[in-house]
C-alpha positions in Angstrom: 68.1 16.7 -21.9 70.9 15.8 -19.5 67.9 15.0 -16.4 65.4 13.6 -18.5 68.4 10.7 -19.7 69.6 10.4 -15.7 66.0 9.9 -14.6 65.1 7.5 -17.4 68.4 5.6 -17.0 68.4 5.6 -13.1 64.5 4.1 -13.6 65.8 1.6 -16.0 68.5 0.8 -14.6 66.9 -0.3 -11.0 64.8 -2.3 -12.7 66.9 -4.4 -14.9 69.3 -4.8 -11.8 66.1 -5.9 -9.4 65.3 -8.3 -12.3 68.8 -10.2 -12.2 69.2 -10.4 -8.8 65.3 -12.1 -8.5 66.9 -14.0 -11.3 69.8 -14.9 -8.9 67.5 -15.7 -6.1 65.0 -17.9 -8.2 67.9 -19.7 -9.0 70.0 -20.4 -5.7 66.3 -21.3 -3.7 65.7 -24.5 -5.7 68.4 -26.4 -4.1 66.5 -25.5 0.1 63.1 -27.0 -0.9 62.5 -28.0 2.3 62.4 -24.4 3.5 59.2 -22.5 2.2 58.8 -18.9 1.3 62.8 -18.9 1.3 62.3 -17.2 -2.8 60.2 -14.6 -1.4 62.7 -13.7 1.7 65.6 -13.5 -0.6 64.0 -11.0 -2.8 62.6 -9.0 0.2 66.7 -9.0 1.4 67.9 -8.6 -2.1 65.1 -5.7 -3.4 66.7 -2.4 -1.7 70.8 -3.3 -2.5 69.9 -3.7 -6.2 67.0 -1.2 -6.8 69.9 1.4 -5.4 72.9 0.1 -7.3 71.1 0.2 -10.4 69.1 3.3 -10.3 72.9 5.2 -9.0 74.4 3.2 -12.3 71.6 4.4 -14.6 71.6 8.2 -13.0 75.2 7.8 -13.9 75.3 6.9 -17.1 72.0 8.6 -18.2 73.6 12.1 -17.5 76.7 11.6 -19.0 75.3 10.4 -21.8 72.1 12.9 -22.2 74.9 15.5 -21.8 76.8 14.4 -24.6 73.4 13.8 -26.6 72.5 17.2 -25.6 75.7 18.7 -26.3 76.0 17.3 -30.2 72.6 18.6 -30.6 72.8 22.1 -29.6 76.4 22.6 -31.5 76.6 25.2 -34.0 77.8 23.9 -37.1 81.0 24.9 -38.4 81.2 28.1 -40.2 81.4 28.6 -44.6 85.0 27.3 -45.5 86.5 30.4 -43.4 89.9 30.0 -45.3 88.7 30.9 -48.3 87.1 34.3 -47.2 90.3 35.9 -46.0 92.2 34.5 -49.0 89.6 36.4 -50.9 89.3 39.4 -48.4 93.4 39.7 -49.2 92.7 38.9 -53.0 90.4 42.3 -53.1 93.1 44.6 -51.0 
């Protein structure tokens, strides 16, 4: 449960991180027009730094959180009010 959430997250998480700083480059090219292909350069520059950052963020997060996930749903629930049976255990001696 625990890899299956890291993978997922470390996928998602490269992604949405590549997608802001695209974002970021779209935005800080429009002002050197007279330059062209300076978009596509900055996300060639940009691509590697945020695909890792990201995809090490959402491994991160993933696991920790798949673990927890994973942990709640393999607990054994808490036994028959316990307190009761030994006051009735000492109620029969």
């Amino acid at each position: 449960m625990a890899l299956t959430s890291g993978l997922s997250g470390a996928y998602l998480g490269g992604k949405i991180n590549l997608l802001a700083h695209q974002n970021q480059c779209n935005q800080n090219t429009k002002q050197y027009l007279l330059l062209p292909k300076i978009n596509q350069v900055c996300q060639v520059l940009v691509t590697p730094n945020a695909v890792w950052q990201g995809s090490t963020t959402g491994l991160w997060m993933g696991t920790i959180l798949g673990a927890f996930v994973g942990g709640l749903a393999t607990r054994h629930p808490p036994d028959e009010d316990i307190s009761s049976d030994a006051v009735k255990d000492k109620d029969q001696e």
